[in-house]
C-alpha positions in Angstrom: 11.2 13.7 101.6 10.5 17.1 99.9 12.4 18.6 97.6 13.6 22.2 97.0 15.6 23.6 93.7 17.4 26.8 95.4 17.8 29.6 92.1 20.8 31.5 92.6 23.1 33.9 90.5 27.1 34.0 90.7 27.4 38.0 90.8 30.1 38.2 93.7 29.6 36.2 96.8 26.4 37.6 98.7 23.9 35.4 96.5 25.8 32.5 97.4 26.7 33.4 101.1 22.4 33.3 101.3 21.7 30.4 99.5 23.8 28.1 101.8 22.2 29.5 104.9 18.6 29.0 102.8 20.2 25.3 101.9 21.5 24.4 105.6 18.2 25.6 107.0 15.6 23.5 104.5 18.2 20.1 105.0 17.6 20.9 109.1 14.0 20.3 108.0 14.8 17.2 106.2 14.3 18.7 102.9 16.6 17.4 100.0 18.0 20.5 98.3 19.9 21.2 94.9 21.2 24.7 93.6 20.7 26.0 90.4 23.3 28.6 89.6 21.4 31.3 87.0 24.3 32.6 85.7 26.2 29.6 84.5 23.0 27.9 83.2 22.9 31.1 80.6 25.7 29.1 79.3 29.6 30.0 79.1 29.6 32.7 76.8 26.1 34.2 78.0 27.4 33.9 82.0 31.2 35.9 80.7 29.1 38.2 79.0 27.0 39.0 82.2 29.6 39.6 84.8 31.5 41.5 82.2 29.2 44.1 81.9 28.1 44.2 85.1 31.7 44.8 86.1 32.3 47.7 84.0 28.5 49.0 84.8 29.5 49.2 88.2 32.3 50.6 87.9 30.6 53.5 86.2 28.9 55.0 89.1 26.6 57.2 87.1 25.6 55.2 84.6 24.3 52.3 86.9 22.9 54.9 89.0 20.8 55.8 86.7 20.1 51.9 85.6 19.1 51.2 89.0 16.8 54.2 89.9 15.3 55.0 86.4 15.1 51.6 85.1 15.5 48.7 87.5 13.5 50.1 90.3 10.5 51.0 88.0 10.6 47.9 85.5 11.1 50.5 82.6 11.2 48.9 78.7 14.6 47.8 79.2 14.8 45.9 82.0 11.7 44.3 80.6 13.6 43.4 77.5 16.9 42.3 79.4 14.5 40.0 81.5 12.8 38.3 78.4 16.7 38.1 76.8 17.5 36.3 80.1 14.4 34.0 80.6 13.7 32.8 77.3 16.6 30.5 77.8 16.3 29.8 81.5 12.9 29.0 81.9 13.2 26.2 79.3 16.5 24.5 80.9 14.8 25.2 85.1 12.1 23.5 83.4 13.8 20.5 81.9 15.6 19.8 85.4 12.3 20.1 87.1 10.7 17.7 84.9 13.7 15.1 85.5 13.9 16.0 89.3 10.4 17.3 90.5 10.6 19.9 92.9 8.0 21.3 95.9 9.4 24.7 96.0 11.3 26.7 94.0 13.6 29.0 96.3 14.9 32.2 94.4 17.7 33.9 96.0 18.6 36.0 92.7 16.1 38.2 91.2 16.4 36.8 87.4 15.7 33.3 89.5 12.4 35.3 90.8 11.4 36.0 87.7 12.2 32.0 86.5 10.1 30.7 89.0 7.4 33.3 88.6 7.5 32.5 84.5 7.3 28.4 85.4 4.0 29.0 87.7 1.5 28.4 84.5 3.3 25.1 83.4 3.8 23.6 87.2 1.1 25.1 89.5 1.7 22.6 92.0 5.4 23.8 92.4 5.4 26.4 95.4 7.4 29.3 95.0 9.3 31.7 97.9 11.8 34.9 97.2 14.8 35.8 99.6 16.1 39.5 98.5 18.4 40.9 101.4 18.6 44.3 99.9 16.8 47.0 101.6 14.5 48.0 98.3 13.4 44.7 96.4 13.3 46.5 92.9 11.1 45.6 90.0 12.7 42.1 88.5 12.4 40.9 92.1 8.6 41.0 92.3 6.2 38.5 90.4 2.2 37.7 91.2 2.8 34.4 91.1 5.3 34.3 94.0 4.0 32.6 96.8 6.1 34.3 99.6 8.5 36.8 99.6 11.3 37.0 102.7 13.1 39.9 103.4 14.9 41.9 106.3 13.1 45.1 107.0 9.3 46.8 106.5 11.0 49.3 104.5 11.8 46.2 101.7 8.3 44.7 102.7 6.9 48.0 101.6 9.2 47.7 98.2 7.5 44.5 97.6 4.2 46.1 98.1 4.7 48.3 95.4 4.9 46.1 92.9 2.1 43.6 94.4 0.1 45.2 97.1 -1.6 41.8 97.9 1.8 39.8 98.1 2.7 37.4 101.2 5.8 38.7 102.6 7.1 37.4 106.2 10.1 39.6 107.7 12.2 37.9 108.6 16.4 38.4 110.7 19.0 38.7 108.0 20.5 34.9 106.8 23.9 35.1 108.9 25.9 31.3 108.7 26.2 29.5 111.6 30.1 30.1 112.1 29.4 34.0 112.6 27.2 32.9 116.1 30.4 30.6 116.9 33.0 33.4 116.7 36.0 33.4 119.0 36.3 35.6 122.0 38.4 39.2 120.6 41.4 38.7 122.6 41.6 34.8 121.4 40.9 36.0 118.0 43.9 38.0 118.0 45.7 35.7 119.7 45.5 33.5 116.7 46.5 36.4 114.3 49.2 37.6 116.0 47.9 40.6 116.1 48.3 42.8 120.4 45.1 43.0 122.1 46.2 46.7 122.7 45.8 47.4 119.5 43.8 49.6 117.0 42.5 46.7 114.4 40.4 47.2 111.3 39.0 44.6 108.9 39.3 45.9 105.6 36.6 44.4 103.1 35.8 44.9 99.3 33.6 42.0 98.7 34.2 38.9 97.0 35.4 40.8 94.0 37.2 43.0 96.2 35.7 46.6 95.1 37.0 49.8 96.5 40.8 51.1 97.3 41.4 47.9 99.7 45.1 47.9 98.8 45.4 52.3 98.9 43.3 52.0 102.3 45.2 49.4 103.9 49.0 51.1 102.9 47.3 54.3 104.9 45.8 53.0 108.0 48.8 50.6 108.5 51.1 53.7 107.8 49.6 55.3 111.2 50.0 52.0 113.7 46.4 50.3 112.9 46.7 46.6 112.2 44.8 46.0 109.1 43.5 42.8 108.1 42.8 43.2 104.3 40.6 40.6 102.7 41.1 40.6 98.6 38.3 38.2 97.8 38.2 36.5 94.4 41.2 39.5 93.2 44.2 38.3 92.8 45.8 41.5 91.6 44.5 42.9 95.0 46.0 40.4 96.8 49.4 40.5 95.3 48.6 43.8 96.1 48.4 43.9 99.4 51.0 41.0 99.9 54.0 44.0 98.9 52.7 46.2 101.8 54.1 46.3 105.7 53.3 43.2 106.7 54.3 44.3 110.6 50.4 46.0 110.4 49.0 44.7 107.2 47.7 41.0 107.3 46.6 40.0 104.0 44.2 37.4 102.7 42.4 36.2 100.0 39.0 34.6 99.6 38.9 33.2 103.0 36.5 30.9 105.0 38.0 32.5 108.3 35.9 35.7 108.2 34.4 35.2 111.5 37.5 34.7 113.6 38.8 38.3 111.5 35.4 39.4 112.3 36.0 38.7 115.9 39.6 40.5 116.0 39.0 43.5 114.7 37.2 46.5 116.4 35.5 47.8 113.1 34.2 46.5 110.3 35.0 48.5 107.1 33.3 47.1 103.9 30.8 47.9 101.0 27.4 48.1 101.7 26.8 44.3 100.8 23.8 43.2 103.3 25.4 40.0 103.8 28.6 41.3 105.2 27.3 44.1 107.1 24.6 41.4 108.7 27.4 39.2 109.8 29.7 42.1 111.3 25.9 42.9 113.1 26.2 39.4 114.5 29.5 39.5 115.6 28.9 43.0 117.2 31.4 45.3 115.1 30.5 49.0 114.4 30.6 49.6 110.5 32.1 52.0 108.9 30.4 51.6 105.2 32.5 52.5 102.0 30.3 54.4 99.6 31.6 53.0 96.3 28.8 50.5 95.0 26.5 52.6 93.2 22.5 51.7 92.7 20.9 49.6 95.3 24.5 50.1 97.2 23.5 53.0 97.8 20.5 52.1 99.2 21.5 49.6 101.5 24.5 52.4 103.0 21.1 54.4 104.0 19.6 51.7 105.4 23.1 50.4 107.7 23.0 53.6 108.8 19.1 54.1 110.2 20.2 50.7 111.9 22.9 52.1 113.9 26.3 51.2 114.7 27.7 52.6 111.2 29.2 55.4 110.1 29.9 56.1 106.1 32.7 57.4 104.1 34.3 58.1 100.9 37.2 56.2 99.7 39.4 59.2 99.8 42.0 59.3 102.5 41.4 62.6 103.6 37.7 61.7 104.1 38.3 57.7 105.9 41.1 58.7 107.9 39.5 60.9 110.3 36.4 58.7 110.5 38.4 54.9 111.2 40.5 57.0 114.1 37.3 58.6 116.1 35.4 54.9 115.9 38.2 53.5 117.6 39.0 55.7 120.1 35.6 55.1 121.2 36.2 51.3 121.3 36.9 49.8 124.9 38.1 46.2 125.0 37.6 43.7 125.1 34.5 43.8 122.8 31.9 41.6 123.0 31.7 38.8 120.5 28.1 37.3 118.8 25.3 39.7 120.3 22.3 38.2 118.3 20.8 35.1 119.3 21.8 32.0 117.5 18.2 30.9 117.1 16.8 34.2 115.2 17.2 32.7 111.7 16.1 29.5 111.9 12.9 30.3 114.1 11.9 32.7 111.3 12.8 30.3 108.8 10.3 28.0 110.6 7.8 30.1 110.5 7.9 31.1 107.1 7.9 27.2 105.9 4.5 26.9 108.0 3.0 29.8 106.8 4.1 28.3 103.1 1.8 25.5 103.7 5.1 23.1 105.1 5.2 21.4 109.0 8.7 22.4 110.0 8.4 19.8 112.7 6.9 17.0 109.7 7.6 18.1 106.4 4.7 18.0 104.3 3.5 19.9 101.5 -0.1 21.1 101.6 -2.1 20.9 98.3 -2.0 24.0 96.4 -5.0 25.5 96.0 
C-alpha cells in the first residue's frame, strides 16, 4: 500500500478543509495517509508566534497589502529570509518522520509545506512531490523546481505557477469541495430543520474560521430589517457570545459548526470573505455570493476572481454600503432554490487523473520509478 505524508499549515480553517478532501480522496485509492501540520511542528512558541503576527498583519490592511504584492508575490529578500527562518527547522523534523515512516508522495497543501518538500527533493529523490494552492495567484513561496505537479483551480493560477517555473507540470483541476456539500438538503427541508419560514429572506453570514469581518455588526442590521441571519462565529468565541445577545427571532447563531452544508442549503445568499474554500462550496450548493472585502493581499485577489466567475457580487463592511446590495440579491431570488448544481464526480475524476499523470494507477496503486 502506498503512502502519502499530506503538509498542511493551521492558519484558519481553509488549509485544513483541503487537506481532508486531498486525504479522503488518496484513502479512496487505497493510499495510507498521515498529516503533518506545519505550523505546530515549528513548535509551541514558534506556531503562537506565527498566527500572532499573522493576525495582527491582517488586520492591518495596508501593511499586508503591501507584504503580499511587493514581497510575497515576487519572492523579494524577505520572504526569502522568512522562508529559510521557517525551513531550517522543518525540513530536519519532515525529514526525521520520513525516515521513520517512508513516504511515496509528499502532498503540500500549505505553501511553507511547498517549499519543505521542494527543500527534501536532494536528500529523497525517490519521494514524489504534488502542490494544491486554491488561491487564484499561487505566489512565490508556493512555487519550487523540484515540484513534481502542481494542482490548482483556474488558468489564471496555472499561469501564476508559470511565472515562477515556466516548465512546471500543473493539471487544473474543480475546486476540493467535501463530500457533505454534494449531499445538501433540499432549501425548504433545510429550513424546516432551522426553524427558519420558507417565505423568508435568509442570509448565511460567514467570517471564516477565525471569524473576520463585522459578523456580529452585520448580523444586528440585516435581522433589524426582517432577514433571518444565520451567523456562523467560527473558532471566536467573543463573536459568538456576540451574536448569542442579538434577536434571536431572526438571528441564529453558531459557532465552529460541521452543519455548514444544511445552512448552506437554507439560506438564499452566501455572504463570506473571499476564502476559496467557502466560496467553492456555496458554488456547489448553488448560492449567489455576496463577497466581503475585508482580507487584504491574496483576499483580494481571490474577490476579483469570484467575481469573473459569476454569481457574486462584492461589498464593504459598512452598512450603508451591504445593506443595499444583500436586499437587491434577494429580491431576485425565487424559491425554492435549487440545491447541489455541480456534479458529485468532478473532484475525484480530476483527482484521478492527476495521480496517473503523477506516475500512480488510480485503479492499482503503484508508484512508477522516478526517473
Amino acid at each position: 500500500m502506498p503512502r502519502a505524508v499530506i503538509l498542511s499549515g493551521a492558519l484558519g480553517s481553509g488549509h485544513d478543509m483541503v487537506s481532508e478532501v486531498v486525504v479522503q480522496s488518496l484513502e479512496a485509492h487505497d493510499w495510507q495517509v498521515s498529516t503533518l501540520d506545519c505550523m505546530a511542528m515549528l513548535g509551541s512558541r514558534g506556531a503562537k508566534l506565527g498566527d500572532r503576527v499573522f493576525r495582527r498583519v491582517t488586520a492591518m490592511p495596508g501593511l499586508y497589502d503591501g507584504l503580499h504584492f511587493a514581497h510575497f508575490r515576487t519572492g523579494s529578500w524577505l520572504v526569502r529570509a522568512i522562508d529559510r527562518e521557517a525551513t531550517k527547522r522543518l525540513v530536519p523534523a519532515v525529514k526525521r518522520e520520513l525516515e521513520a515512516q517512508p513516504a511515496d508522495l509528499l502532498f503540500a497543501t500549505f505553501a511553507t509545506g511547498a517549499s519543505v518538500a521542494a527543500k527534501l527533493r536532494t536528500d529523497l529523490p525517490r519521494v514524489r512531490s504534488a502542490v494544491l494552492c486554491t488561491d487564484v495567484d499561487p505566489y512565490w513561496l508556493w512555487v519550487w523546481d523540484e515540484i513534481d505537479l502542481y494542482l490548482v483551480t483556474s488558468q489564471a493560477a496555472a499561469a501564476a505557477v508559470r511565472r515562477f517555473v515556466p516548465k512546471a507540470h500543473i493539471q487544473v483541476v474543480p475546486p476540493p469541495v467535501r463530500p457533505a456539500f454534494y449531499q445538501a438538503p433540499d432549501q425548504f427541508s433545510a429550513r424546516r430543520a432551522l426553524g427558519i419560514p420558507e417565505d423568508a429572506g435568509c442570509v448565511l453570514l460567514m467570517g471564516g474560521g477565525w471569524g473576520l469581518g463585522p459578523v456580529a455588526e452585520l448580523a444586528a442590521a440585516l435581522g433589524a430589517s426582517g432577514t433571518h441571519v444565520l451567523a456562523v462565529a467560527g473558532h471566536n468565541e467573543t463573536l459568538r457570545r456576540s451574536l448569542e445577545q442579538l434577536d434571536r427571532d431572526h438571528v441564529h447563531p453558531f459557532g465552529f459548526t460541521d452543519r455548514i452544508p444544511e445552512l448552506m442549503a437554507a439560506s438564499d445568499v452566501v455572504m463570506t470573505t473571499p476564502g476559496a474554500t467557502t466560496c467553492s462550496e456555496a458554488r456547489v450548493i448553488g448560492r449567489h455570493l455576496v463577497v466581503l472585502d475585508v482580507f487584504p493581499g491574496h483576499g483580494r485577489e481571490n474577490l476579483q476572481h469570484e467575481l469573473e466567475l459569476g454569481a457574486a457580487d462584492a461589498c464593504g463592511p459598512a452598512l450603508h454600503e451591504l445593506e443595499p446590495v444583500v436586499e437587491a440579491v434577494l429580491e431576485r431570488m425565487k424559491r425554492p432554490l435549487p440545491t447541489v448544481i455541480r456534479p458529485p464526480d468532478e473532484w475525484p475524476v480530476a483527482f484521478a487523473g492527476a495521480l496517473q499523470s503523477l506516475g500512480v494507477s488510480a485503479r492499482s496503486p503503484q508508484i512508477e520509478a522516478a526517473g
